[in-house]
C-alpha positions in Angstrom: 53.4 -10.3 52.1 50.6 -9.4 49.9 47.6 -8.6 52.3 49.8 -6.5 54.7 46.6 -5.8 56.4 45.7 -9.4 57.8 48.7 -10.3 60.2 47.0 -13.5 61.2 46.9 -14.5 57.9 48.2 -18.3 59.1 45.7 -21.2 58.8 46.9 -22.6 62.2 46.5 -19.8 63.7 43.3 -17.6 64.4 41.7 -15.6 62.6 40.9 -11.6 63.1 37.4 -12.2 62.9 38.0 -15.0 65.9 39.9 -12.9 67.4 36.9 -9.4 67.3 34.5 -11.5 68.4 36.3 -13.2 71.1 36.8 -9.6 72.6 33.8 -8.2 71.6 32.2 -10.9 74.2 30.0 -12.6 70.6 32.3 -15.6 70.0 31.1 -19.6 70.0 32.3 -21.8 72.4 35.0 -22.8 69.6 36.1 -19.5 69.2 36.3 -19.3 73.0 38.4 -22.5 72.6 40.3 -21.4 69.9 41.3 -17.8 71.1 42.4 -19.4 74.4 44.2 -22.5 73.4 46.1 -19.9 71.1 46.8 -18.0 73.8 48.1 -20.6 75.9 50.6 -22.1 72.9 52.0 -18.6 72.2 52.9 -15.9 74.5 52.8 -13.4 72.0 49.2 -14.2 71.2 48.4 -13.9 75.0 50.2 -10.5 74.8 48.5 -9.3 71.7 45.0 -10.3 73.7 45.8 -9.1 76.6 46.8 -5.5 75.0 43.5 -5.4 72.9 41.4 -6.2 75.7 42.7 -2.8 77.2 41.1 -0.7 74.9 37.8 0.5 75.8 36.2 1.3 72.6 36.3 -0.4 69.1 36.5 2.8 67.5 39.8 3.5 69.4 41.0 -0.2 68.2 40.2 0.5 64.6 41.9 3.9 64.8 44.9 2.5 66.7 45.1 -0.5 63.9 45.1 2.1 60.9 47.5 4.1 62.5 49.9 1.0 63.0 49.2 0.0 59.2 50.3 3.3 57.8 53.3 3.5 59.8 53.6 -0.2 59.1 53.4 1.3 55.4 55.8 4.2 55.5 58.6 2.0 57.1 58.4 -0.1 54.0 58.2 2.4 51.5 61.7 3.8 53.3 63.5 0.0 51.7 62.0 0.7 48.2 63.2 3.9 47.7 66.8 3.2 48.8 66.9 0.0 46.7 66.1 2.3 43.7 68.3 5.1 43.9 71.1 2.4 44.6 69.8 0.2 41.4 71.8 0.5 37.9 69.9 3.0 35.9 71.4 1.7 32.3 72.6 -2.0 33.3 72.5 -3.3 29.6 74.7 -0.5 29.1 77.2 -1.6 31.9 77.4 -5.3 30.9 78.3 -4.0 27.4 81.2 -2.1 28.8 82.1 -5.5 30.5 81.7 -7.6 27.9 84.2 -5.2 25.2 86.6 -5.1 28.6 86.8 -8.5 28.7 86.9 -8.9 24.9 90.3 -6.5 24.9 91.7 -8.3 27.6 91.6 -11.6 25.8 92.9 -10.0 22.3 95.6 -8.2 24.3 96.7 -11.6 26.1 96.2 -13.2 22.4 99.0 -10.6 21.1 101.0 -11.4 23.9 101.6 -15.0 23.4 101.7 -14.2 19.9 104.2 -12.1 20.2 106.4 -14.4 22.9 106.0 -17.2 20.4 107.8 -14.7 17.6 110.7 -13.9 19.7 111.1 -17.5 20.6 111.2 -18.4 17.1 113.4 -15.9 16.1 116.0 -16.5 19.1 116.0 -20.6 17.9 116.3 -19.1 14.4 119.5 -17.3 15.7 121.1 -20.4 18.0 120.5 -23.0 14.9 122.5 -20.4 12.6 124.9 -19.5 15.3 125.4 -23.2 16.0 125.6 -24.1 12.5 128.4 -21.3 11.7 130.3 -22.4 14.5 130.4 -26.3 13.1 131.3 -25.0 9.6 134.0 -23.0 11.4 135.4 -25.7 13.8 134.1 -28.6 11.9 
C-alpha cells in the first residue's frame, strides 16, 4: 500500500510502462504478447485497456490519472481522521483506572470472604457452647 501511485504493482501482472507503450502503438512484440495475453486472462484488464484506448490524447490520460490519484487520496485521508478522533487520547491513563478497579474488586471480595469466614467461626463458637451448656445441663 505504499506506492499508491503504481496499481499494477504485481510481478505477474503488467507493468504501466507495458501497458503506455502498448497504447502508445511503441511496444515489442512481447509487450504486444504480454498486454494481450493479460487481457485475455482478466476481464478487468481488457476493460481497463479498452477504457484507456478511448482517450485521445496522453495529456488528457495523465490528467484524468492525477485526478483519480487525488481523489484516490482524499477517500483515504476520510478513514484516518475518523480512526483518530475515535482513538483513546490518554490510554495509559485508562488502563490505570482499570488496573486500581480491578485491584478494589479483588480487596473487596478478599473482605468478603474474610468476613463470611468470621461469622462462621463465631456461629460454631456459639453451637459448641450452646451444645456444651445443654450436656452439662441434661448430662
Amino acid at each position: 500500500m505504499a506506492d499508491l501511485g503504481n496499481i499494477l504493482a504485481n510481478d505477474d501482472q503488467l507493468n504501466e510502462d507495458q501497458l503506455r507503450r502498448y497504447l502508445a502503438g511503441n511496444a515489442d512484440a512481447s509487450d504486444i504478447h504480454a498486454v494481450e495475453k493479460q487481457m485475455a486472462d482478466d476481464d478487468f484488464m481488457n476493460d481497463a485497456v479498452e477504457g484507456l484506448q478511448d482517450f485521445s490524447s496522453n495529456a488528457r490520460l495523465e490528467d484524468y490519472v492525477s485526478q483519480l490519484n487525488k481523489k484516490l487520496h482524499q477517500q483515504l485521508e476520510v478513514p484516518k481522521e475518523r480512526k483518530k478522533k475515535r482513538a483513546i487520547k490518554n490510554l495509559t491513563w485508562v488502563v490505570v483506572a482499570a488496573i486500581i478497579i480491578l485491584l478494589l474488586c479483588i480487596i473487596g471480595a478478599w473482605i468478603i470472604r474474610i468476613q463470611r469466614e468470621r461469622e462462621s467461626q463465631k456461629k460454631n463458637i456459639i453451637t459448641t457452647a450452646f451444645v456444651m451448656q445443654h450436656k452439662s445441663i441434661h448430662g
